[in-house]
SERO-791338 format. One record per residue (C-alpha): residue number from 1; residue in one letter; y, x, z. Coordinates in steps of 0.02 Angstrom, whole numbers, plus 50000, padded with zeros to 5 digits. Layout:
# SERO-791338
<n NUM | res a | Y Y | X X | Z Z>
...
END
This chain:
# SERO-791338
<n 1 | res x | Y 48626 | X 62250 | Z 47059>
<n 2 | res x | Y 48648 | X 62240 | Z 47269>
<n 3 | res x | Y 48830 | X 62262 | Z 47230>
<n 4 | res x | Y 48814 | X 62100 | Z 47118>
<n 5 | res x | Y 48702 | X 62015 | Z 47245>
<n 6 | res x | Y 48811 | X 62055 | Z 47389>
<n 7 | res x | Y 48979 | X 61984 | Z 47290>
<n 8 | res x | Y 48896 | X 61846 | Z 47250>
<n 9 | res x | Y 48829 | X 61819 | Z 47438>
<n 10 | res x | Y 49028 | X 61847 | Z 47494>
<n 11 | res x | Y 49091 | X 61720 | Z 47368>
<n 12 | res x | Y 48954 | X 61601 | Z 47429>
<n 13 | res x | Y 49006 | X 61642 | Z 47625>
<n 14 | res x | Y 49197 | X 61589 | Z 47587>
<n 15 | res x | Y 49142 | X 61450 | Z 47477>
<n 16 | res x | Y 49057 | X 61361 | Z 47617>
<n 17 | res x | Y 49204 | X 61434 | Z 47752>
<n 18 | res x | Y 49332 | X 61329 | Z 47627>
<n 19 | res x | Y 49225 | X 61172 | Z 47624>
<n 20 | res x | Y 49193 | X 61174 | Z 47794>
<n 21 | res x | Y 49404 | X 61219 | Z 47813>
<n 22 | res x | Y 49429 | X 61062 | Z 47698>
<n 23 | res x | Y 49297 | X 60955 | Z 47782>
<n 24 | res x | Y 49405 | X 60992 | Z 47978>
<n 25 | res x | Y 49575 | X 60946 | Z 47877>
<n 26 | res x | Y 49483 | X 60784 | Z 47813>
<n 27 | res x | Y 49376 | X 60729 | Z 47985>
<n 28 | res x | Y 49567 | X 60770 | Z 48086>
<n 29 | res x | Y 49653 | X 60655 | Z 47963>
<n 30 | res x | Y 49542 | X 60525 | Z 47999>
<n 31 | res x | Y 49508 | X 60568 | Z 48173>
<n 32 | res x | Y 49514 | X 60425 | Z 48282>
<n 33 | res x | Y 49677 | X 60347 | Z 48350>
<n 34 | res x | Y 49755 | X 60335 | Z 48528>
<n 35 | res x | Y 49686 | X 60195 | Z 48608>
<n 36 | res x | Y 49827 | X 60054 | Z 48643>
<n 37 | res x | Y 49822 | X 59878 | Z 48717>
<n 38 | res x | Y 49965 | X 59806 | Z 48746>
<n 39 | res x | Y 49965 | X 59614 | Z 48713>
<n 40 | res x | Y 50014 | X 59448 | Z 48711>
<n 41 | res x | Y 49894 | X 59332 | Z 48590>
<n 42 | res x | Y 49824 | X 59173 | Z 48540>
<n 43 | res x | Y 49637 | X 59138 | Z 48478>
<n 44 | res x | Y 49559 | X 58979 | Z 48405>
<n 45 | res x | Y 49385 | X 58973 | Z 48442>
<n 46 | res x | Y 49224 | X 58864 | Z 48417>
<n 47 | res x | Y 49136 | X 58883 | Z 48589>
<n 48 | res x | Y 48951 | X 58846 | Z 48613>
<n 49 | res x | Y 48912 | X 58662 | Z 48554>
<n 50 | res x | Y 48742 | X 58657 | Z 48636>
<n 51 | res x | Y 48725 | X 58620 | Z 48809>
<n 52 | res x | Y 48615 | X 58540 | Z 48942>
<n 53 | res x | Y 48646 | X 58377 | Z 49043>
<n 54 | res x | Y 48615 | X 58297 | Z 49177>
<n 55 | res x | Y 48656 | X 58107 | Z 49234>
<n 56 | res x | Y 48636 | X 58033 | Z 49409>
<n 57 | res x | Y 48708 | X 57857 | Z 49428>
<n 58 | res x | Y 48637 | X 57857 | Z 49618>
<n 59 | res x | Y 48490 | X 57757 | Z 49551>
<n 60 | res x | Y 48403 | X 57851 | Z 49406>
<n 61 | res x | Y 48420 | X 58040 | Z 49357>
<n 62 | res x | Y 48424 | X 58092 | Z 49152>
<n 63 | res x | Y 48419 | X 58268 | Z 49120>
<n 64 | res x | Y 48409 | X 58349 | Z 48936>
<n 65 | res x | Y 48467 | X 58458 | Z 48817>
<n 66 | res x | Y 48569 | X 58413 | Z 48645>
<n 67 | res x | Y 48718 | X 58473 | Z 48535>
<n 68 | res x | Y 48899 | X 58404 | Z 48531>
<n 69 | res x | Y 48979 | X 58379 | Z 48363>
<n 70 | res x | Y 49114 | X 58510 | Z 48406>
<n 71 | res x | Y 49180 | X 58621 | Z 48523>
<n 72 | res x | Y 49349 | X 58676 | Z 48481>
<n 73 | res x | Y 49471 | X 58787 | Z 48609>
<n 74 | res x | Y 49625 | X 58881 | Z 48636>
<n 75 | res x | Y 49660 | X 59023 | Z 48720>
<n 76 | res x | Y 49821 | X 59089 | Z 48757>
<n 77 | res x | Y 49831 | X 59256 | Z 48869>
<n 78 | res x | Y 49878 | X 59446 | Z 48906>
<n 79 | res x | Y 49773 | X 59605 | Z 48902>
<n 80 | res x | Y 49812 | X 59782 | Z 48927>
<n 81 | res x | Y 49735 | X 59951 | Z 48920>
<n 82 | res x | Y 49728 | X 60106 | Z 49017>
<n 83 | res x | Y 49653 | X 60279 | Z 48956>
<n 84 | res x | Y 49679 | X 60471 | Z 48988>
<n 85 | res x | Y 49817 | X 60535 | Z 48872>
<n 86 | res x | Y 49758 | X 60543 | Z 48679>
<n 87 | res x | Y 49606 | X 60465 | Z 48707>
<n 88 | res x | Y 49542 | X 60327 | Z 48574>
<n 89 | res x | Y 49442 | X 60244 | Z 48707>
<n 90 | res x | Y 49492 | X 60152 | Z 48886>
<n 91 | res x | Y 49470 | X 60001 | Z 49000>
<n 92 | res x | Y 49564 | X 59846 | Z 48963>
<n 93 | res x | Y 49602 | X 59714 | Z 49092>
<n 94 | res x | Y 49651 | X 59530 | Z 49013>
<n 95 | res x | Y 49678 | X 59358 | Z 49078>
<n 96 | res x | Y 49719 | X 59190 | Z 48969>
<n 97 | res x | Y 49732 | X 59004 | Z 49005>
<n 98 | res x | Y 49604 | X 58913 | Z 48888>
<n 99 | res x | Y 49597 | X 58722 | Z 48835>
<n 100 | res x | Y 49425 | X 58648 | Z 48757>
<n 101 | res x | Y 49372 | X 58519 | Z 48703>
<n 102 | res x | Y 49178 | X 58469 | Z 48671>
<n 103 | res x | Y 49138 | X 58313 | Z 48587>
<n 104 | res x | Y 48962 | X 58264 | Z 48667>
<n 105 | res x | Y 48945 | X 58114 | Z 48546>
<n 106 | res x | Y 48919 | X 57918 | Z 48593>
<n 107 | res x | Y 49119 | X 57926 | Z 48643>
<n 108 | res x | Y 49113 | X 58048 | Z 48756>
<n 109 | res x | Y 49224 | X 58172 | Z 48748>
<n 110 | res x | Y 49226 | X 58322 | Z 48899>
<n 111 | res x | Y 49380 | X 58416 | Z 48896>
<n 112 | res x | Y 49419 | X 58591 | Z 49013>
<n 113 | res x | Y 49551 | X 58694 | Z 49048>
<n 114 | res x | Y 49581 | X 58854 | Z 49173>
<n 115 | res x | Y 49566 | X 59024 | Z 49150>
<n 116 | res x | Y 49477 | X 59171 | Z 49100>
<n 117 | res x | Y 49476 | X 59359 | Z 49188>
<n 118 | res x | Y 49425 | X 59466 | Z 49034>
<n 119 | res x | Y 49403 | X 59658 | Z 49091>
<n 120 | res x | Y 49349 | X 59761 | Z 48940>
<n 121 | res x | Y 49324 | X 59927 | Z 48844>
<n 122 | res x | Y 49423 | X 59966 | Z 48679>
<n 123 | res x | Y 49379 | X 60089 | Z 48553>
<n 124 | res x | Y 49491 | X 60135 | Z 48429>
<n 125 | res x | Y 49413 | X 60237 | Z 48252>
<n 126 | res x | Y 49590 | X 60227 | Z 48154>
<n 127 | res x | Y 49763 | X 60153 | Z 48208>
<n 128 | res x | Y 49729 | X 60012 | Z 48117>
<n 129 | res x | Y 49577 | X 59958 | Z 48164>
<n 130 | res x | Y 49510 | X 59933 | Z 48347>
<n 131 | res x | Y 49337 | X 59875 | Z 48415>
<n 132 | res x | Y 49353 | X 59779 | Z 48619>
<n 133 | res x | Y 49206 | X 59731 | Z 48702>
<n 134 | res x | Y 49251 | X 59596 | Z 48850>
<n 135 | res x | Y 49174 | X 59519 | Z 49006>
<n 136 | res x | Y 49231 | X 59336 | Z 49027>
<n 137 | res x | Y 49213 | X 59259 | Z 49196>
<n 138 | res x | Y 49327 | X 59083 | Z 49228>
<n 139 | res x | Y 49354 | X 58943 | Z 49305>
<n 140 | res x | Y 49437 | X 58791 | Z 49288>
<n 141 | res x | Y 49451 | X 58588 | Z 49296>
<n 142 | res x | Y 49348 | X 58467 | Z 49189>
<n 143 | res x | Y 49353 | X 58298 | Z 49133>
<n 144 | res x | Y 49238 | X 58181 | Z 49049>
<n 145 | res x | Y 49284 | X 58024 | Z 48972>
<n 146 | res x | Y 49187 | X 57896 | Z 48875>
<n 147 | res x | Y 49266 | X 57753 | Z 48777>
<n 148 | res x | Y 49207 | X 57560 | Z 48799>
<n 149 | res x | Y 49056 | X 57523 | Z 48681>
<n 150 | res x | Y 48906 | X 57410 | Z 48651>
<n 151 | res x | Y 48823 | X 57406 | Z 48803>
<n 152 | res x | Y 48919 | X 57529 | Z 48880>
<n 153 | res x | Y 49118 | X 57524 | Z 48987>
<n 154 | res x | Y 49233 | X 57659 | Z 48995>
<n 155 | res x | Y 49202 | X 57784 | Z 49138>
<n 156 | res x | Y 49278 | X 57935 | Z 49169>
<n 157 | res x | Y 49232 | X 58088 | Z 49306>
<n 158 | res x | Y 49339 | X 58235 | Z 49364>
<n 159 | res x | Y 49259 | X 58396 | Z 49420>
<n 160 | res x | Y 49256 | X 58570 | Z 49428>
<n 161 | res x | Y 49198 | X 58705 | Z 49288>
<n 162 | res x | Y 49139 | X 58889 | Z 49281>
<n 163 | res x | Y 49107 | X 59031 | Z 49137>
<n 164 | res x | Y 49018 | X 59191 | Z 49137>
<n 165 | res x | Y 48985 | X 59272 | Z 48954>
<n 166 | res x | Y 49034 | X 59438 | Z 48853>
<n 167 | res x | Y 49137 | X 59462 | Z 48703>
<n 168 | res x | Y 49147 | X 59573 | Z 48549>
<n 169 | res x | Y 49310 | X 59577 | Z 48446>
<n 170 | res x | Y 49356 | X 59664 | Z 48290>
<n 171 | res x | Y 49545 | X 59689 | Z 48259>
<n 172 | res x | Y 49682 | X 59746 | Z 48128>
<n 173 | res x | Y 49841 | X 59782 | Z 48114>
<n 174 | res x | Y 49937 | X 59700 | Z 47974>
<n 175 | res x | Y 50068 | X 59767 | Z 48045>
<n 176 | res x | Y 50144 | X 59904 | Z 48191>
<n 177 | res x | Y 50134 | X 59767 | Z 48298>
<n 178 | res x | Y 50060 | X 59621 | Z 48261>
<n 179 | res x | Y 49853 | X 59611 | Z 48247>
<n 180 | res x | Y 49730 | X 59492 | Z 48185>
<n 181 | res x | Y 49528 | X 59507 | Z 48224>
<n 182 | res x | Y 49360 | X 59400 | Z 48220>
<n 183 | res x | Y 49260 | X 59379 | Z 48386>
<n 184 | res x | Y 49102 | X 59306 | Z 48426>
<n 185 | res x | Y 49042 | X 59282 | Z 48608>
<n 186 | res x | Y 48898 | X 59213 | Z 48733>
<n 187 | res x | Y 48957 | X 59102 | Z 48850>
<n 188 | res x | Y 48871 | X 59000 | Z 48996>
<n 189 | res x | Y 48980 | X 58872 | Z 49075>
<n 190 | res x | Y 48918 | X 58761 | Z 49196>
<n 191 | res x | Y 49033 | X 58583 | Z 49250>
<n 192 | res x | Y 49010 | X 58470 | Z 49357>
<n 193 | res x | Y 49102 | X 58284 | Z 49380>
<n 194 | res x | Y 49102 | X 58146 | Z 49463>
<n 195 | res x | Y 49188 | X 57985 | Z 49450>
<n 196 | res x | Y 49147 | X 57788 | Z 49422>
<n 197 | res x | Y 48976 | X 57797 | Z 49518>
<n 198 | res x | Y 48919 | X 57936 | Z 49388>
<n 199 | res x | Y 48887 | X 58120 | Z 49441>
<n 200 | res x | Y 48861 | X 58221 | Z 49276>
<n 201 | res x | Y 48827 | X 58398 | Z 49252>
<n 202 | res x | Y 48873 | X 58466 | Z 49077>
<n 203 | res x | Y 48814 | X 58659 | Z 49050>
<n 204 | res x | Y 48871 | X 58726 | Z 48869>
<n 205 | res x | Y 48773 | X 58879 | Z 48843>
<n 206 | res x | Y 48761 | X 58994 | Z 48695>
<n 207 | res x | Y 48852 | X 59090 | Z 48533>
<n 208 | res x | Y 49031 | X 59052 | Z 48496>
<n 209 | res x | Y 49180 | X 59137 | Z 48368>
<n 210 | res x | Y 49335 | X 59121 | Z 48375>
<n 211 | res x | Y 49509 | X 59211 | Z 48257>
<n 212 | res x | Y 49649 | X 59275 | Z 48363>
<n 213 | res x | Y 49825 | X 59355 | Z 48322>
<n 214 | res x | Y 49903 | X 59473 | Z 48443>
<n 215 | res x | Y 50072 | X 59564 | Z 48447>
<n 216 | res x | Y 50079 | X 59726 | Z 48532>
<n 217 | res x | Y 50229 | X 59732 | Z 48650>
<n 218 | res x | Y 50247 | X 59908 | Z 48679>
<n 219 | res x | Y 50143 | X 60072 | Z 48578>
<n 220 | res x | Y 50141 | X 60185 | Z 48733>
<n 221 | res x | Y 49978 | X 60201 | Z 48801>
<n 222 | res x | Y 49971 | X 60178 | Z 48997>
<n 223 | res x | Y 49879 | X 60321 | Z 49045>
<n 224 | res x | Y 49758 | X 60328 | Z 49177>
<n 225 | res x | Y 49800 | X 60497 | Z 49313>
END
């Protein structure tokens, strides 16, 4: 009978040895990737529409808060990753020129390009799928422009703009090389213009999301020594 009972405990020993065996061969398969950035991309984005103001014609001062019918950008730009040798996470520094364009309603229109410094941290679970986390800080020139209405004549005011913010992007490759992912971001950007006896100060603040496409220009990490 201990004879039985000790077989039996054996055959239960080596049956949890081969799941555990099985279970190492399964979690390495699917172990996480080498880290890689190495890009050149494009994302389309709809940046914060929400955003404070505040008007100062020299006589009278308005100040508020409201939301702009649309606040569409592009961003064009460069990012690229350095880790320790067959790690699946690292430190990513980025840059890209960006172009938006906020529609604050009545015929105004406030439009800003620059750039953006976007240093980061990458994690990659599987070599096709990659998770960045980015600090945005920019800067850039703005202009504001309002068409000729009822009551109202065309102006326009050059100035100066600003961004700090953070941004999380999920990513996947369709291919060896070329990426697509979903971000969404907090941004607070802060412009100031001036121009036909009008100082304005535009502030878009909040959530934004954006799609972007990358292609990977080389697959060999650069690793940190």
């Amino acid at each position: 009978m201990n004879q039985v009972r000790f077989i039996n405990q054996v055959r239960f020993i080596n049956q949890v040895r081969l799941i555990g065996l099985v279970g190492l061969a399964v979690s390495t398969s699917v172990s996480a990737a080498e880290f890689v950035i190495y890009d050149v991309g494009a994302a389309l984005e709809s940046a914060p529409r929400g955003y404070h103001y505040q008007l100062n014609n020299g006589v009278t001062t308005l100040d508020g808060d409201d939301t702009g019918s649309s606040n569409l950008g592009l961003r064009v730009g460069f990012a690229k990753s350095y880790s320790p040798r067959g790690s699946s996470i690292g430190p990513i520094v980025g840059a890209d020129v960006v172009l938006r364009r906020l529609d604050v309603g009545g015929g105004s229109v406030d439009t800003r390009s620059g750039i953006e410094v976007t240093p980061g941290l990458g994690w990659a679970p599987h070599d096709r799928w990659q998770f960045l986390l980015f600090g945005v800080a920019g800067i850039g020139v703005e202009r504001l422009t309002r068409t000729a209405s009822a009551g109202y004549d065309s102006a326009s005011a050059k100035g100066i703009w600003t961004t700090l913010g953070v941004r999380v992007r999920a990513q996947y490759a369709v291919k060896k090389r070329w990426w697509v992912g979903a971000e969404m971001g907090w941004t607070d950007a802060p412009g100031t213009t001036h121009g036909d006896g009008l100082d304005v100060e535009l502030r878009p603040r909040g959530l934004g999301f954006g799609l972007t496409a990358t292609y990977r220009i080389n697959l060999t990490p650069t690793t940190l020594e």
